[in-house]
Structures are given as structure tokens and as C-alpha cells.
N, C-alpha and C positions, 0 to 999 in steps of 0.2 A: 295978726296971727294968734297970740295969747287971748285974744278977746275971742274970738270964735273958739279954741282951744277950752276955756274957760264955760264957754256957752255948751257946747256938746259934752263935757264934765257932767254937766249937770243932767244927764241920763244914765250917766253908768253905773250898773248894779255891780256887786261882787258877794256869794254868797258863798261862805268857806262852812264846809262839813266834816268835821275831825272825827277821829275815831269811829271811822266807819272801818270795819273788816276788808281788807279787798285782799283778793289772792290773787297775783300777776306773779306770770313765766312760772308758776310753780311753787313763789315766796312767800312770805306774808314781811317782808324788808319794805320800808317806807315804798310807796306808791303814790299818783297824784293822776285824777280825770279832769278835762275841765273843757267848758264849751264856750265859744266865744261865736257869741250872735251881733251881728252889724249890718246897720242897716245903709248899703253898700259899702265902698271903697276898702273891700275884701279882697285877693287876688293872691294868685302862687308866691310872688316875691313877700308883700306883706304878709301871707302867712307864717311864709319863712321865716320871716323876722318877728315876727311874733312870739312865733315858736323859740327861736332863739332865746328873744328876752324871757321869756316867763320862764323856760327852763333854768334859765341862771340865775332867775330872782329865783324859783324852788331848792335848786342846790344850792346858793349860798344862806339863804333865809333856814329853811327847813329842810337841810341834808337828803334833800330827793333827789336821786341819782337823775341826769336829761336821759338815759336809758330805760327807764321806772316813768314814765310820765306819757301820756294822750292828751292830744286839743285835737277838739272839731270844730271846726269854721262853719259860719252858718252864714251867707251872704241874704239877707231877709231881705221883699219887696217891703215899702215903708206902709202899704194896706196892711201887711200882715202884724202889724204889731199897733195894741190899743195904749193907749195913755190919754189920761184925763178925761176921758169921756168921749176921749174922739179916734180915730187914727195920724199917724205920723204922716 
């Protein structure tokens, strides 16, 4: 399990953009968007828990309220995403 775990590690990007202006519900009080693309084994409960985790890595890391915070799920077929010269 760590070995596959380890193996799919090795595609994940993470691209953090600070100090961008965002105005949500009317505030400009920390806020947080963020889009999570996978190529399947996406689904309502694991979103859920996605959502979960990352909101509580936001609020405890970087005081972003889980109220102040967007994820979109992106369930992507493996044609649609290019790497190394080929498709996945």
C-alpha cells in the first residue's frame, strides 16, 4: 500500500497563490479557492473528506475560517490529462 501510495505521490502538483485580493460574502478577511483534479477515485464521500481535511489543514496552518474556503472536484478521464509526452 505505501509503495503504490508513494508511486501516485509522484504526480501531485500543488500550486499556492498568496496575496491575491479575493472579496467573499462581502469581506476581504482571509479566504482560500482551490481545485482538486484526479484522475478518478473521486466521489461524494471522498470529497467529503477531502473537504474536511483541507479545510482543517487551512484553519489550523493559515487561520482560514472552513466557512471562507471553495474546492471543486474534478473527476478527469485519464485521456484528458498529457504528461511526458504522452496521455495517462
Amino acid at each position: 500500500m505505501i509503495v503504490s501510495f508513494l508511486y501516485l505521490f509522484q504526480y501531485v502538483m500543488i500550486l499556492l497563490n498568496g496575496q491575491v485580493p479575493i472579496a467573499f460574502g462581502g469581506t476581504e478577511e482571509p479566504v482560500a479557492y482551490g481545485e482538486l483534479i484526479s484522475i478518478g477515485g473521486l466521489g461524494p464521500s471522498v470529497n467529503g473528506n477531502l473537504s474536511s481535511t483541507i479545510a482543517e489543514i487551512l484553519e489550523t496552518k493559515l487561520s482560514i475560517d472552513s466557512s471562507r474556503f471553495y474546492i471543486k472536484f474534478y473527476d478527469a478521464q485519464r485521456s484528458f490529462f498529457g504528461y511526458n509526452g504522452s496521455t495517462f
